[in-house]
C-alpha positions in Angstrom: 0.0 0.0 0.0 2.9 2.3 0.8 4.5 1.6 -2.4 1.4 2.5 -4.1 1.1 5.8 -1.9 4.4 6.5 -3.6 4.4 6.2 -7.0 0.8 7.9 -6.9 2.7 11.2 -5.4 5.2 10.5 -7.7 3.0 11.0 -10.8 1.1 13.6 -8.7 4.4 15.8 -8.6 6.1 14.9 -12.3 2.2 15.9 -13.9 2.6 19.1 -11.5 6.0 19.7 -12.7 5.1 19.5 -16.2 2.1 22.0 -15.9 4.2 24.8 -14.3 7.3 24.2 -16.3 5.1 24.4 -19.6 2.8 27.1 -18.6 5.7 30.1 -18.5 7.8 28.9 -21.9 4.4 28.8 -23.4 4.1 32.4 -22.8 7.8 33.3 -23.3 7.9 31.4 -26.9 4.9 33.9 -28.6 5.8 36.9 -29.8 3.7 39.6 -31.3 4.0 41.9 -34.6 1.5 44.4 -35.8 0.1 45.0 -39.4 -0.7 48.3 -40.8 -3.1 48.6 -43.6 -2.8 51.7 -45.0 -5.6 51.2 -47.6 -3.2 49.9 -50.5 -0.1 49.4 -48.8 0.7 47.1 -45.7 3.5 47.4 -43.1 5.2 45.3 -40.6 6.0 46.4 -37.2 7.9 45.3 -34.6 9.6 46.9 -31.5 12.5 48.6 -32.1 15.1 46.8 -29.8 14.0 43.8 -32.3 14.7 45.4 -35.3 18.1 47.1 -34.1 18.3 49.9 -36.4 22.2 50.8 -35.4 22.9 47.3 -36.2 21.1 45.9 -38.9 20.8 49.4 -40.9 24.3 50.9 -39.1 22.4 54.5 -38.4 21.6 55.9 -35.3 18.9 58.2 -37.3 16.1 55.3 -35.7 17.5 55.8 -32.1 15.1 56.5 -29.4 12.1 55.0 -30.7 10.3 52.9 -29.2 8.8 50.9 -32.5 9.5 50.6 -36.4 7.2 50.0 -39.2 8.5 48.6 -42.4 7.6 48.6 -45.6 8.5 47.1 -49.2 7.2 48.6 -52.6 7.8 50.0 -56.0 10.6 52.5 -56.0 9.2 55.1 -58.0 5.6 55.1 -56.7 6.7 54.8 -53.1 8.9 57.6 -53.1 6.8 59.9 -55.2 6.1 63.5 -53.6 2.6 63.2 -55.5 0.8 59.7 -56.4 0.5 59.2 -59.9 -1.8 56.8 -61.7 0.6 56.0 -64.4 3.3 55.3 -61.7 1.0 53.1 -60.1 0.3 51.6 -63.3 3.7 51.0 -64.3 4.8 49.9 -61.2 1.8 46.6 -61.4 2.6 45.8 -65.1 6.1 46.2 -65.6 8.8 45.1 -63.0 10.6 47.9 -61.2 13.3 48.3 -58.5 11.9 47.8 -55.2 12.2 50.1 -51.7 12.4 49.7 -48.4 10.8 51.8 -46.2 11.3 52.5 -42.8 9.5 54.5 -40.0 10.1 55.2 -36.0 8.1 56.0 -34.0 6.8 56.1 -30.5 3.8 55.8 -28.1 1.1 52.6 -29.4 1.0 51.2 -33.0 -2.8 51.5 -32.8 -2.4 55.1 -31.8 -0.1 56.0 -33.7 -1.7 54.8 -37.0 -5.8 55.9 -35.8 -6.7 56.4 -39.4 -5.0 52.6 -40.6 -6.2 49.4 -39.3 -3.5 47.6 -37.1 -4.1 43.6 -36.0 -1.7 41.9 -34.2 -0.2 38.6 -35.4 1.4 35.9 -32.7 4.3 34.0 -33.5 6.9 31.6 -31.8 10.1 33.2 -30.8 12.4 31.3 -33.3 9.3 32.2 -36.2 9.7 36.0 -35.1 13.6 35.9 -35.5 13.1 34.1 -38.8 11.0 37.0 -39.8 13.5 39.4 -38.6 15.6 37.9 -41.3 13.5 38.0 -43.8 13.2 41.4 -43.5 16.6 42.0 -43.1 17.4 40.2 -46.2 15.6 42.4 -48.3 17.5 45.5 -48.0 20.3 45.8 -50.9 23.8 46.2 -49.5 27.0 47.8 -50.3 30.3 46.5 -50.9 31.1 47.0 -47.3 27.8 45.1 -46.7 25.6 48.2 -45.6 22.0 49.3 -47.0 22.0 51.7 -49.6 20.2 55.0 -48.0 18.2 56.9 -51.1 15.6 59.5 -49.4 13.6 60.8 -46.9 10.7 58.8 -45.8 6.7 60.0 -46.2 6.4 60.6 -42.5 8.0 61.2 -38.9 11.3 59.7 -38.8 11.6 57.9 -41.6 13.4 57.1 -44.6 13.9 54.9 -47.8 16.4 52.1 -48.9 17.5 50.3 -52.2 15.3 46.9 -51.9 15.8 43.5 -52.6 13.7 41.9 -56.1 11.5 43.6 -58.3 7.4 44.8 -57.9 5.4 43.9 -60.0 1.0 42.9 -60.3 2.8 39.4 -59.3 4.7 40.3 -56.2 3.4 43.9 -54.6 4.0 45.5 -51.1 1.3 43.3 -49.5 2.8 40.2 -51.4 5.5 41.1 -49.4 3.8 41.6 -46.4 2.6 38.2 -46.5 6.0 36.7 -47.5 7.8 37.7 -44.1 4.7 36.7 -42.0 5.0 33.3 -44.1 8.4 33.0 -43.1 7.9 33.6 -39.3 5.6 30.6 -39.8 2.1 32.1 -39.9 -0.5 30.6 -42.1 -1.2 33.0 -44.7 -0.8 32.3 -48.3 1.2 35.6 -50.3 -0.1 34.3 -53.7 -4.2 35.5 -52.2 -2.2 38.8 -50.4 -2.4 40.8 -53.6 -4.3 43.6 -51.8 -3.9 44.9 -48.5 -7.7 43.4 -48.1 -6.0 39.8 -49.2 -3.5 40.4 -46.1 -6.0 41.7 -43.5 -8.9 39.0 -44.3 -6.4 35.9 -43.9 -4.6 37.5 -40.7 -8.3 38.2 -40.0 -9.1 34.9 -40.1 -6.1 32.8 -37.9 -6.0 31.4 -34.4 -5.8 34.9 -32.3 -5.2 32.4 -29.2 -2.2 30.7 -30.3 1.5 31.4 -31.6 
């Protein structure tokens, strides 16, 4: 009878272990990023101790910001002081260089974007870093292995880069989008993320419980 006292405690305390071991690393391997849809165009963003601006993009212009937004498009349309249908046009039927665009700011992403829709997207840690590098991967380098600064940004502290690939009706900004949330391991297919809408209705439509 004692030995069956035992072994019952024994289970009793490895089944108690498990529970509070996995409960906390649950928590500790989700990570969140938040979508922007600006009506056309989508952006990631992500804190900016994450994205580490004086590191990745070797600038200190990003310091002191508490989050960054960024963005991938068409290099003429994006940095256009004016929109212009037959930039826009251009920029869906023929391939052109590609930008990246990037954008510090501070207080909430919600806040700060109150005229955009923001969701937020869970992730696993090691899906969040691969997303990181995605990102990452997609600005164009120099010799010395540095991105290639071009202009100012549209808004706050921001500012554009040479990108990575060609934009095109195939593969737009929300294409893009899609593509580093793919990588981080979310289930979202880029070939129905056309639009901004395509982006929003599938993040729209995943497990907001889980990571």
């Amino acid at each position: 009878m004692g030995s069956l006292l035992r072994t019952a405690a024994l289970f009793l305390l490895l089944a108690c272990g498990v529970v509070r071991a996995d409960t906390p690393s649950a928590a500790e391997e989700c990570r969140t990023v938040y979508v922007a849809d600006h009506g056309w165009h989508t952006g990631l963003i992500v804190l900016a101790q994450d994205f580490q601006p004086r590191d990745s993009l070797r600038t200190t212009f990003f310091d002191d910001k508490r989050w960054i937004e960024v963005g991938w498009g068409d290099a003429a349309f994006y940095q256009a002081e004016e929109t212009s249908y037959l930039l826009a046009v251009r920029a869906l039927f023929a391939p052109t260089d590609a930008v990246m665009h990037v954008y510090a700011f501070d207080g909430t992403p919600t806040a700060n974007f109150s005229n955009s829709t923001v969701k937020p997207v869970r992730m696993t840690a090691a899906g969040y870093r691969k997303m990181l590098a995605f990102v990452w991967g997609e600005f164009t380098r120099d010799a010395d292995g540095a991105p290639i600064p071009t202009t100012r940004g549209l808004y706050g502290r921001s500012h554009f880069f040479k990108g990575e690939g060609t934009y095109s009706l195939a593969r737009t900004c929300n294409t893009w989008t899609a593509e580093a949330l793919q990588a981080g391991g979310v289930d979202i297919d880029p070939s129905k993320a056309t639009t901004s809408g395509g982006v929003m209705d599938q993040i729209a439509a995943l497990d907001a419980g889980g990571c």
